[in-house]
N, C-alpha and C positions, 0 to 999 in steps of 0.2 A: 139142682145144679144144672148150668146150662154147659155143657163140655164139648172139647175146638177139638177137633182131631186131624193132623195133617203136621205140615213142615213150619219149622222153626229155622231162621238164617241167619247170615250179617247183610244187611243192605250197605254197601259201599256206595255213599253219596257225595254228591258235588257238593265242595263245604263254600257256604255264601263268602261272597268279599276274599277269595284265596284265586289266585292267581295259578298256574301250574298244572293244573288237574289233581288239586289235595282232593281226597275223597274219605270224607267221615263214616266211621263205623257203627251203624246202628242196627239193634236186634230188629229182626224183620219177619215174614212168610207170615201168607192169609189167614189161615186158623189162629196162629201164636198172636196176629195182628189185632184180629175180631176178640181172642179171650183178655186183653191186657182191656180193650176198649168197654168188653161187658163189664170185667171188673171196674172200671172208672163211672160206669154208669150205675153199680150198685148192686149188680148182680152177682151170686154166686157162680163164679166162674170156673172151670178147668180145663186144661190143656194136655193132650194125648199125643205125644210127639217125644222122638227120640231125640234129649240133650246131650251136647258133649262136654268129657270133662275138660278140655284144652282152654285157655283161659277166653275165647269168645264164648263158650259152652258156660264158665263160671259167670262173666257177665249176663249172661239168654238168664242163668238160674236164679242171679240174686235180680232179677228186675223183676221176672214171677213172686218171687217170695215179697219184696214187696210193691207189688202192688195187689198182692195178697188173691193171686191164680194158683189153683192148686194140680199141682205137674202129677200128672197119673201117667208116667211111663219112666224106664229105666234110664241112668246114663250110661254112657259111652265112649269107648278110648277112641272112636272115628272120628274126626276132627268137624269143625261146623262145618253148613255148604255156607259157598258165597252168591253174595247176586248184585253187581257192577251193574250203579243206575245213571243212566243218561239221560237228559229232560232237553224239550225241546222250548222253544221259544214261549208257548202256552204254559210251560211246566208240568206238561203230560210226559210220565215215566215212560221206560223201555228198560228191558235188563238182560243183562247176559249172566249165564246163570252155572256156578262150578261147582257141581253136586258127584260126582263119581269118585268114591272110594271112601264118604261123607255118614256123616250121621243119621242122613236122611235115611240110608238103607241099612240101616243097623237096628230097625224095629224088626225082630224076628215073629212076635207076639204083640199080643194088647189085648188082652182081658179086658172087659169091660168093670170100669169104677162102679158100685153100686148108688145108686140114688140121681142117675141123669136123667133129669125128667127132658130135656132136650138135646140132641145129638146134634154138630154142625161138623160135615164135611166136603173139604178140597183143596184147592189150588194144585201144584203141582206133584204134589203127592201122590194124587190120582193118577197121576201119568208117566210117572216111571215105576221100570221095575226093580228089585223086587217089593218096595214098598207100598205100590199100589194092590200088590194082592194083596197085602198085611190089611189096609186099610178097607178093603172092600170086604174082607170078612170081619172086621170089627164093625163095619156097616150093619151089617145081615145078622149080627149078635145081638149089636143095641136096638135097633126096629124090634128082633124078637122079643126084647124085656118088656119094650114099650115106648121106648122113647118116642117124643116125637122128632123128628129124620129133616134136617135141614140140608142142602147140599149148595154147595157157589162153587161152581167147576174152575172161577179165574184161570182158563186156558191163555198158557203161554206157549204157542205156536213154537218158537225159538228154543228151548228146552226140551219139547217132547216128538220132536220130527218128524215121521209122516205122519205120525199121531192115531193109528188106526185099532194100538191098543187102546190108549183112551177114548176113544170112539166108541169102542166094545163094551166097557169098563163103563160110559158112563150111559148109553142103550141099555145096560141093565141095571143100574141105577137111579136115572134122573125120575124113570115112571114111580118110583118106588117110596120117593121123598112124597113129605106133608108138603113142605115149601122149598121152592124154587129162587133160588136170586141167582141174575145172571144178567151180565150185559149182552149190547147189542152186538158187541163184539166178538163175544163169545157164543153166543147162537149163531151169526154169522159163519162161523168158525164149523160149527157142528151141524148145519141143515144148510140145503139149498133153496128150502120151502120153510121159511122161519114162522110165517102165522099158521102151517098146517100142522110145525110141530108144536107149537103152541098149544092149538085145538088138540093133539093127539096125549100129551102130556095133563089138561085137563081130565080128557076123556079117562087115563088111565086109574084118575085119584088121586091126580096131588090137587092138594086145596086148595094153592094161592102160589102166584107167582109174581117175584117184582122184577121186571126189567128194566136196569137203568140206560140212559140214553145220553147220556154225557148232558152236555151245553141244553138239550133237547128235554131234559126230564126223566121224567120214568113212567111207563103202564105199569098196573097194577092188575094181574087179571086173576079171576076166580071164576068158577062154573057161573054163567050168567052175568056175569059184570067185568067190564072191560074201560078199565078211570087210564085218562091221560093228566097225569101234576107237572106242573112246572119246574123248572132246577131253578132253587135257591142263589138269587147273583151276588157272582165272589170273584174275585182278581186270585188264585192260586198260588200259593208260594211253588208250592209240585203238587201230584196227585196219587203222591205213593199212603196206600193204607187207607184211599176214601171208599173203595168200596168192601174193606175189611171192617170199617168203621160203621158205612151204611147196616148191613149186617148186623151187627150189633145193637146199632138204632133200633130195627125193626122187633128182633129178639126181647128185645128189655121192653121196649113200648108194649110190645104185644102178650109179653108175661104179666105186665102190670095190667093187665085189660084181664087176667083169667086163665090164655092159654096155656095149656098144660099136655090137649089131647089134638086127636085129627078133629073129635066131635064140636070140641071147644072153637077150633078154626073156623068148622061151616057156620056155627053160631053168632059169630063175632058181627055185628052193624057194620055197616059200610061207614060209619061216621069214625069207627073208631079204628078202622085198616086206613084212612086220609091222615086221622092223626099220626098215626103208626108211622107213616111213609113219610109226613111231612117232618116229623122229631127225627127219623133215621137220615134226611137229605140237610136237616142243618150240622148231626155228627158228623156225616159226610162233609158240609162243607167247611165246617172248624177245622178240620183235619187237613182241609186240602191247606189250608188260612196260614200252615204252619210247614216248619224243613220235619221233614220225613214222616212216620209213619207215626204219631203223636198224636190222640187220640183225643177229647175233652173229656170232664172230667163231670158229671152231673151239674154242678151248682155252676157251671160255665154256660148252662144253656138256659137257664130262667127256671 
């Protein structure tokens, strides 16, 4: 099982063709995003995130159930958080984000589910408290069984404010991951010296990193090898859920190649981390193709 750990939302979206500022409710947050997108892709998926019972919490639970994610955490009489998304002429998202007194922080625990052969943690979850301790120690649980330790920090600036707990939070986390995915924006966000944390991040022992670069592409870097690929061209409807999506791409490509371990990783061809990257930037770009965070479904991609 590949299992999402982090926050589950409503993204409150601009609805096409309405006039007013109607804004549609759609389940949303990076983890819950990436596990609805592995399940479409075939994968044994699970989701580690505190739902609520309040009827957005009933919707989050019957769209798990089917698209057949298996929810490995309690619910909760805290009601959902929300996240009001604004798009700008590109269709690139912004969000403001009403998580305080939310379900978000009503994981007191999380036991590790038995049988994850792969762990994926972040987004916001990581950056507030008190849920990002909850989280950072089911981190340090699941590495200890074995898992292999995926992390995508998707820092939201606007949310986590000076951000110096997540700063800490993710200092003693990012070395600690097999794989890395993070945008440009988000490294940006966390070093001042972005290719030396790069190299340091290497150095530490994470196997493989994909940095995406919006319009620009993505590297690709591993000890020794450092691939620049091109971005996939698509006119976007928005860009909410692409790099929840991306994530998922790589995950699934990269199980069906083998991986399982960190060993498996350093193993893997360079032919088949381009495949990897290039199957994860067209779920990516089906996702962007579409309103909200709507993910393809396998036989959508050839």
């Amino acid at each position: 099982m590949i299992l999402c750990c982090g926050e589950v939302l409503i993204d409150l979206v601009p609805e096409p063709g309405r006039s007013g500022g109607a804004l549609l409710p759609l389940p949303g947050g990076g983890p819950f995003n990436t596990a609805i997108a592995l399940a479409r892709l075939g994968a044994e998926a699970g989701f580690c995130g505190a739902v609520s019972t309040d009827g957005f919490g009933a919707k989050i639970a019957a769209r798990l159930h089917a698209e057949g994610v298996q929810l490995h955490a309690p619910r909760t009489a805290a009601p959902t958080p929300l996240a009001v998304v604004t798009l700008d002429p590109e269709g690139r998202a912004n969000y403001s984000f009403y998580t305080e007194s939310t379900a978000l922080h009503a994981l007191a625990d999380a036991p590790p589910p038995p049988g994850a052969a792969i762990a994926l943690f972040g987004g916001i979850s990581l950056g507030l408290e008190p849920c990002g301790t909850v989280y950072e120690a089911l981190f340090e649980r699941q590495k200890a069984s074995g898992a292999l330790m995926v992390i995508d920090p998707n820092i939201r600036p606007a949310v986590i404010g000076n951000g110096e707990v997540t700063r800490s939070r993710l200092a003693r986390m990012l070395p600690r991951a097999d794989i890395l995915k993070l945008s440009d924006e988000d490294l940006a966000w966390l070093t001042d010296d972005p290719e030396a944390q790069l190299r340091d991040w290497l150095a530490a022992g994470v196997g493989l990193i994909f940095l995406t670069l919006g319009g620009k592409g993505l590297r690709l870097l591993r000890p020794g090898l450092d691939l620049h690929l091109p971005a996939e061209a698509i006119t976007p409807v928005d860009t909410i859920g692409a790099g929840d999506s991306f994530s998922a791409g790589v995950l699934q490509a990269l199980w069906e190649n083998g991986l399982r371990s960190g060993a498996d990783l350093r193993a893997l061809p360079e032919a088949d981390l381009r495949k990897a990257a290039d199957f994860a930037q067209k779920v990516a770009a089906l996702t962007c193709s579409r309103q909200g965070a709507d993910p393809p479904h396998r036989a959508e991609l050839g």
